[in-house]
Every structure is written in structure tokens, then in C-alpha cells.
C-alpha positions in Angstrom: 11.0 -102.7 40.6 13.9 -101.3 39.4 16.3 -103.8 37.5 19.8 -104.9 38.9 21.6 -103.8 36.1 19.8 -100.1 36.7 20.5 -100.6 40.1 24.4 -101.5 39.6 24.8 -98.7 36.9 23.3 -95.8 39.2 24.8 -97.0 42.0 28.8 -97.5 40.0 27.8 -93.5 38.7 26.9 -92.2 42.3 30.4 -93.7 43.1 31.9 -92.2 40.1 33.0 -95.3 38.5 31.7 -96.1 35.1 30.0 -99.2 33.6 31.2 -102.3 32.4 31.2 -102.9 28.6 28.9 -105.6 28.9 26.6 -103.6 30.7 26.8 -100.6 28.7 25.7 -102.6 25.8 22.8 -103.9 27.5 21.6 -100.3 28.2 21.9 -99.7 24.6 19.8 -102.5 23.7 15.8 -103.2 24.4 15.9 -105.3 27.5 15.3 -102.8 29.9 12.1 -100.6 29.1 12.8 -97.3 28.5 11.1 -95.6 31.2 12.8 -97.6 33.6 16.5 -96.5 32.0 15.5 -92.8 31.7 14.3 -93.1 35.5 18.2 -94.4 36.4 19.8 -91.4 34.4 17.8 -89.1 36.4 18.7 -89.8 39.6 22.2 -89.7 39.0 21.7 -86.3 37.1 19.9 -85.1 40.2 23.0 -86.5 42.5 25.2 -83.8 40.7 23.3 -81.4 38.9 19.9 -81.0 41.1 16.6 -79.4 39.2 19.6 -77.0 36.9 19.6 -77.0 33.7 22.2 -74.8 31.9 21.7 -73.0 28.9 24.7 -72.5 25.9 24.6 -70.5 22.5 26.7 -70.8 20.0 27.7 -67.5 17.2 29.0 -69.0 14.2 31.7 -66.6 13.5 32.5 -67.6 10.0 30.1 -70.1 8.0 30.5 -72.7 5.2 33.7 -73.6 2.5 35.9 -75.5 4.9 38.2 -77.3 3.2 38.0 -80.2 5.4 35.7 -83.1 4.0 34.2 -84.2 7.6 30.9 -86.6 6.5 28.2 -85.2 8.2 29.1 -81.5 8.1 26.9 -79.1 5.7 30.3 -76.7 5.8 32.7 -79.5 4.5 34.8 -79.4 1.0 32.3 -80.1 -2.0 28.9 -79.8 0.3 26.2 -79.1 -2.1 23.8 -78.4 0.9 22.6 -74.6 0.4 23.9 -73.0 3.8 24.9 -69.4 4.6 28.0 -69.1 3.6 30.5 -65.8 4.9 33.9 -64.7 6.0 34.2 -63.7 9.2 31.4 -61.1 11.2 32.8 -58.4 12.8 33.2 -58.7 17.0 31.1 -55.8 17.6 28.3 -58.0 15.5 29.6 -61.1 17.7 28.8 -59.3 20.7 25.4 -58.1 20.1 24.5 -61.4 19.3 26.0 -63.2 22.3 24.2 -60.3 24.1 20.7 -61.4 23.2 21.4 -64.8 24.1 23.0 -63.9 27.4 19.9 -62.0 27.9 18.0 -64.7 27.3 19.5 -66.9 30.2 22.8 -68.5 28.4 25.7 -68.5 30.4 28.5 -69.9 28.1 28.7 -68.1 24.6 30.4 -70.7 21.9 32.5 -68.6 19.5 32.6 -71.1 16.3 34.7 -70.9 13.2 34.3 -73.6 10.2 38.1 -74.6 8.7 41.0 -76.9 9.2 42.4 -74.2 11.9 42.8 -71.4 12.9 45.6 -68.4 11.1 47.2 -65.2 12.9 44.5 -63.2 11.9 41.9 -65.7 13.1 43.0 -65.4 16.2 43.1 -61.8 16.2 39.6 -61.6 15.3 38.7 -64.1 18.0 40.5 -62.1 20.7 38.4 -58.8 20.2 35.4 -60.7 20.1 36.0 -62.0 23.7 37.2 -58.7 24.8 34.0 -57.0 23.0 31.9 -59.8 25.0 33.1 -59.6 28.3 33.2 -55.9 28.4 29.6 -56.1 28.4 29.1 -59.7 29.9 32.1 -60.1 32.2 31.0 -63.5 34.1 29.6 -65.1 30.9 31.5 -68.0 29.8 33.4 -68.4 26.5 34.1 -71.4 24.7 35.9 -71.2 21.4 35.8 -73.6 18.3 38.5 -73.0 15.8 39.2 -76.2 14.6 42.6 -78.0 14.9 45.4 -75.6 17.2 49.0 -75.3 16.7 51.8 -74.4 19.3 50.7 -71.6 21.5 47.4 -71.1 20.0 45.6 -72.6 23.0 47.7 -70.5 25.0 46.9 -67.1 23.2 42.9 -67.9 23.9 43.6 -68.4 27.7 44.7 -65.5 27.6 42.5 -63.4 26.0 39.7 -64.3 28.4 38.3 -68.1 26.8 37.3 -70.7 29.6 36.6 -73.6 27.2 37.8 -74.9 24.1 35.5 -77.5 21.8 36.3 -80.2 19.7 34.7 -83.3 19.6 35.5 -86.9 18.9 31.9 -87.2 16.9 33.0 -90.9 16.4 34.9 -94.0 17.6 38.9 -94.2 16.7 38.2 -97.4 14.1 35.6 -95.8 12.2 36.8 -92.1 11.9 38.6 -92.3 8.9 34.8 -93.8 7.4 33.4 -90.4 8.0 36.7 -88.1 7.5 39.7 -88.3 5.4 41.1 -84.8 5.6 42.6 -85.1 9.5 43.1 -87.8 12.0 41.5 -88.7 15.2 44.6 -88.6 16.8 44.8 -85.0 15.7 41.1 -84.1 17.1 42.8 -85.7 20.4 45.9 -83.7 20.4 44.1 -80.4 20.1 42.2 -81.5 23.2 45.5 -82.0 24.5 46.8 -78.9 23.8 43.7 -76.9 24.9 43.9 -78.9 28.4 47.7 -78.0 29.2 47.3 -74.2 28.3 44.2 -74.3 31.0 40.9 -74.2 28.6 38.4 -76.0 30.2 38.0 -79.4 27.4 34.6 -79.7 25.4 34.6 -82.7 23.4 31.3 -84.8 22.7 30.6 -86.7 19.8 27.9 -87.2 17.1 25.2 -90.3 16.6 23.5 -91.0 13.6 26.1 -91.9 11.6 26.1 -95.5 11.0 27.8 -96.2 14.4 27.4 -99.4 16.2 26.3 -100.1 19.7 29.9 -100.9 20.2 31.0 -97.9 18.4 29.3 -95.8 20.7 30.6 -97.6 23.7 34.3 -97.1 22.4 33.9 -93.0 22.0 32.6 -93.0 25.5 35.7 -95.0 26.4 37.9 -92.4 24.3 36.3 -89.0 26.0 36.5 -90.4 29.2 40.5 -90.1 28.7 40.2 -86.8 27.9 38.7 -85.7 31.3 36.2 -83.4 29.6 34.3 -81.0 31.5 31.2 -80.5 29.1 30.6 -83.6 27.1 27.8 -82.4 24.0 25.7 -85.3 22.8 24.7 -84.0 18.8 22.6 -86.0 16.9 22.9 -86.4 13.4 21.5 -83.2 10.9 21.1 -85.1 7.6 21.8 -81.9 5.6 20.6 -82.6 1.7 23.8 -82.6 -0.6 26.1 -84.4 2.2 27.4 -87.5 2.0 25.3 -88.4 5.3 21.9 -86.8 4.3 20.1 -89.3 3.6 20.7 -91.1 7.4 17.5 -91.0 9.3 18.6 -93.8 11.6 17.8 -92.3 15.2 14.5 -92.4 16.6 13.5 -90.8 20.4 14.2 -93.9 22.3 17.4 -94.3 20.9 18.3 -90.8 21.5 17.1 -91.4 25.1 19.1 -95.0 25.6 22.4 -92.9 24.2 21.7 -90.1 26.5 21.5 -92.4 29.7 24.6 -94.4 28.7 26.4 -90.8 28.8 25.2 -90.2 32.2 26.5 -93.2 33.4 30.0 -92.8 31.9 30.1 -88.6 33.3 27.9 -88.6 36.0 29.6 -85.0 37.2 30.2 -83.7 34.3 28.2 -81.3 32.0 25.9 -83.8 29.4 25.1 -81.1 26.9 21.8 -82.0 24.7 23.1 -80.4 21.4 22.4 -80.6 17.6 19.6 -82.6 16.3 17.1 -82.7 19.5 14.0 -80.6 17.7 14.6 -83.7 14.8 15.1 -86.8 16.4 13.2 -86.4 20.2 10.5 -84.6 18.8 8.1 -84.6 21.4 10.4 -86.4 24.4 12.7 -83.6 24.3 11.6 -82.4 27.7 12.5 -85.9 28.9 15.9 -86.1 27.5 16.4 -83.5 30.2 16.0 -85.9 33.0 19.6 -87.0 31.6 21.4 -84.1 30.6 22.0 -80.9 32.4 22.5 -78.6 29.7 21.6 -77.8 26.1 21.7 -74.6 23.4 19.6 -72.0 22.8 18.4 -70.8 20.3 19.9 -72.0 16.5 23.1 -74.2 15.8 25.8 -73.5 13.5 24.0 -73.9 9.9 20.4 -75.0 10.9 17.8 -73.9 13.0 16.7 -74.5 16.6 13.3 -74.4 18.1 12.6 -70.8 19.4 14.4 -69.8 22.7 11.2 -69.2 24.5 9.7 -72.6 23.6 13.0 -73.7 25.2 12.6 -72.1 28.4 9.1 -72.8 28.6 10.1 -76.6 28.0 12.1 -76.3 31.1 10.3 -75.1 33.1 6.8 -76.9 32.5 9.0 -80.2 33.2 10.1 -79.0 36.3 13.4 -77.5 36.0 14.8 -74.1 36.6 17.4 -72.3 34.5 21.2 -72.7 35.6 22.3 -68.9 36.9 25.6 -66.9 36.2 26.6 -66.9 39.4 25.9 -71.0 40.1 28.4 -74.0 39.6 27.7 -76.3 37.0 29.9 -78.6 37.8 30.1 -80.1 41.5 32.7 -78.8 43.5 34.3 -82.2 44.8 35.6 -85.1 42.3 37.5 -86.7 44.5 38.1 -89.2 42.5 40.4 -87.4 40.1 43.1 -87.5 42.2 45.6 -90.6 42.7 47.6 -90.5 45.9 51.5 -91.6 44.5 52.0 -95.4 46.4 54.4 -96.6 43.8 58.5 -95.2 42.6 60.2 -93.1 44.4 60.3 -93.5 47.7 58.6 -96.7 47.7 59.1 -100.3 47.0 57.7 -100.2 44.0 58.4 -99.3 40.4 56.9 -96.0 38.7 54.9 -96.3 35.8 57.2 -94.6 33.7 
């Protein structure tokens, strides 16, 4: 029989409303067996998301010496780990690689750039490699990952034909500065913010591994939930040799699986993205995880490799589910509860918020 807490969480999610602290920490921990929590997850996964899963890609557009010094990243300043390293590809190059994966089934294509941001010519470069995509894919979806945007950056994407833009929290507010000294967390939120105003669908997700606390975890699903994301990617830690995080092997499967579920609860319509670190730290419950989440990548990440594309869509299939279409919606068409009716200031008897 299924728990009350189960029963309170999947029934708060179907209603869009998210869990309690309290109860979000008790998800975390061991008192409900796993089976039991992964069984919850999935029927508010099927609520919104049905049998679907949707597959993602990601070109890594330029690779290694950023001069940011972001813990767990094998690009970061003074990494010793022994990653391609090269300036940027050329968007015919992009193209024919977002080709293959589109090919393959993806239907968003991740543009990704390592740095602090991204300069005039950067966003040159990333505007012919849209246009060289989309002449050939029109419908596919691009996201782009350049790092922190100034004025009328986010705006210059929109334009050019981007429908997302990613950057993710990776960690609770009070222990950011423990993994990165170079920028701020408020500064990974005001891109966000930035990206959201000039239209771009917001991708923001965080990373696990990393030391964080039950609490910690709690408090970045707090943080992204006031970003209103769209596509929320769960990463788990790569401990990349010559990092100052490579020698974390912290996760294992269930804990992966407990973190995944807790993510459901808190975006129960939105896109849960299993993304970096799945082949390492699931292993063998991979095919489970997506019982939770509705989407992952194909094929490799940004510096390390994935499992091969067919084993993925052969993973997907043998557990039941079918592969998201171009021409399907991920996300479900009615979220009612995003909009406030105005009862208070003008008008009214009461005061505005202002």
C-alpha cells in the first residue's frame, strides 16, 4: 500500500502544487523504499508527459580553457583533466553534426560554448550556426549555452531563430561560492532573467554530487522553481581526474533515483531532463530513472562520452516508452496555475504588492 506521504506528494504534483520542506526531505531519506517512491514519480510523469520520452543533443561549439574556475567543470581555469581542447567549429561542421543527431530522433539541438560569456563575434558565429541548422532542420529546436549574457544578447538569439537558453543553478545560493569563485549565483540568475524577458524559453537544472546536502538540494529546487523553467536538466556529477571535484564518488543509483523523484514533485509539467552522469552513477537502473524524467541526451556530453545512441533508443523502447516526435508537445498545453487573477490595488480595497 502506497504511503501517505507518496500519496500526499502525487496528489499536491497532480494539482500542481509542490511539497512541503519537511516532506521533501523525507523523500530524500530512506524511509520510504525506493520502489515505492519511483512508483509515485511515475504516475505524475505519466499525468503530463504519457509513454514520451524526448531526446536532446548537445554540439560543443568551442571546448576547454575557460577562464572561469567552476569546481566540477573539466573546462574550468587551471583544469589538469586532459579534454579536447579548440576554438570554435565552423557552422557548416555544427550543422552536420546536429544533423546526425536530428536524424537520430533529437528534437532540441544544444549549441554549447565554454567561457565567462559570450563576445560580438561569438554571437556571430552562433547566429549562422542556427541559420545553417534550421535551413536543413527547420522545426528542430535550439537551445544555446553561451555562458553569462549582457544587454541585448538574449535578444540578438531570439532573433536569430533560438527557442531556449541554458544555464543552470548546479547548486544551492549558500554553498555556490564553495564550488565557484569567478561569478555569482545571482549572476547565473540574472542571465536567466535576461534570457526569459527577451522570450527564450529558460533551461536551468542543477548538478548533484558535489558535496550538497539533503537540504541543499531542497533549496536549488526552491531557487528554480522561481525561475519558472521550462526544461529543468538533472546532471550528475563527472568526477573528471585533475578537477578539484574528481575525486567525488558520492552518488549511487538509489540516490540518483530519490533526487530524480523529488524533481518530479517540484515540476510535475515541466521537462525533467536526465542529463550528465546517468551511464556512471545509474548504471544499470537507467531505464528506470525514466519512469521520472521525460527527457534525456543523446548521444555524448560536452567533454565526456555518452553510451551509444542506439543503446539509448533501444533502452527506451525495451522499458516501454516511445520516442517524443517533432511535431508533438512536450510540455502540456494547460498550466493554469501560472496565472494569478489581480484581487488586490487598483481598483480594489486592497493594497498592491508593490
Amino acid at each position: 500500500m502506497t504511503s501517505e506521504l507518496l500519496n500526499t506528494l502525487v496528489d499536491k504534483a497532480l494539482q500542481r502544487r509542490i511539497p512541503e520542506r519537511s516532506e521533501a526531505l523525507a523523500l530524500l531519506g530512506d524511509s520510504e523504499p525506493l520502489i515505492d517512491v519511483v512508483a509515485a514519480g511515475a504516475r505524475v510523469r505519466r499525468e503530463f508527459f504519457g509513454a514520451r520520452v524526448k531526446l536532446n543533443t548537445i554540439v560543443n561549439m568551442k571546448s576547454g580553457l575557460c577562464p572561469e574556475d567552476c569546481g566540477y567543470c573539466s573546462q574550468r581555469l587551471g583544469s589538469a583533466a586532459e579534454v579536447l581542447k579548440y576554438s570554435w567549429i565552423a557552422p557548416e561542421k555544427a550543422a552536420e553534426v546536429a544533423g546526425d543527431a536530428v536524424r537520430a530522433g533529437a528534437k532540441r539541438v544544444c549549441l554549447v560554448a565554454s567561457g565567462r560569456g559570450p563576445g560580438e563575434r561569438d554571437l556571430g558565429r552562433i547566429e549562422n550556426t542556427i541559420a545553417a541548422i534550421k535551413s536543413e532542420h527547420p522545426r528542430v529546436e535550439i537551445c544555446v549555452c553561451l555562458g553569462l549574457l549582457a544587454d541585448g544578447q538574449a535578444e540578438r538569439l531570439a532573433a536569430a531563430g533560438a527557442h531556449a537558453y541554458s544555464h543552470n543553478l548546479n547548486t544551492a545560493e549558500a554553498r555556490y561560492a564553495d564550488i565557484c569563485s569567478t561569478h555569482t549565483f545571482t549572476d547565473r540568475v540574472d542571465t536567466l532573467g535576461r534570457a526569459s524577458t527577451a522570450g527564450l524559453s529558460p533551461c536551468s537544472g542543477a548538478i548533484f554530487g558535489m558535496g550538497e546536502s539533503d537540504d541543499d538540494i531542497v533549496d536549488v529546487a526552491l531557487a528554480l522553481r522561481e525561475l519558472n523553467p521550462d526544461s529543468v536538466p538533472v546532471n550528475f556529477l563527472i568526477p573528471f581526474e585533475g578537477t578539484p571535484l574528481g575525486d567525488r564518488w558520492d552518488l549511487t543509483p538509489e540516490r540518483c533515483l530519490r533526487i530524480l523523484a523529488l524533481f518530479r514533485f517540484y515540476f510535475p509539467d515541466v521537462e525533467v531532463r536526465l542529463a550528465g552522469g546517468r551511464e556512471i552513477h545509474l548504471r544499470g537502473l537507467q531505464s528506470t530513472a525514466l519512469h521520472l524524467a521525460n527527457s534525456i541526451f543523446l548521444g555524448d556530453y560536452l567533454t565526456s562520452e555518452g553510451q551509444p545512441g542506439a543503446d539509448d533508443r533501444q533502452m527506451i523502447i525495451d522499458a516501454g516508452f516511445t520516442i517524443e516526435g517533432v511535431d508533438e508537445q512536450t510540455l502540456p498545453a494547460a498550466r493554469h496555475d501560472l496565472v494569478a487573477i489581480r484581487r488586490r490595488g487598483a481598483g480594489t480595497a486592497l493594497p498592491s504588492n508593490a
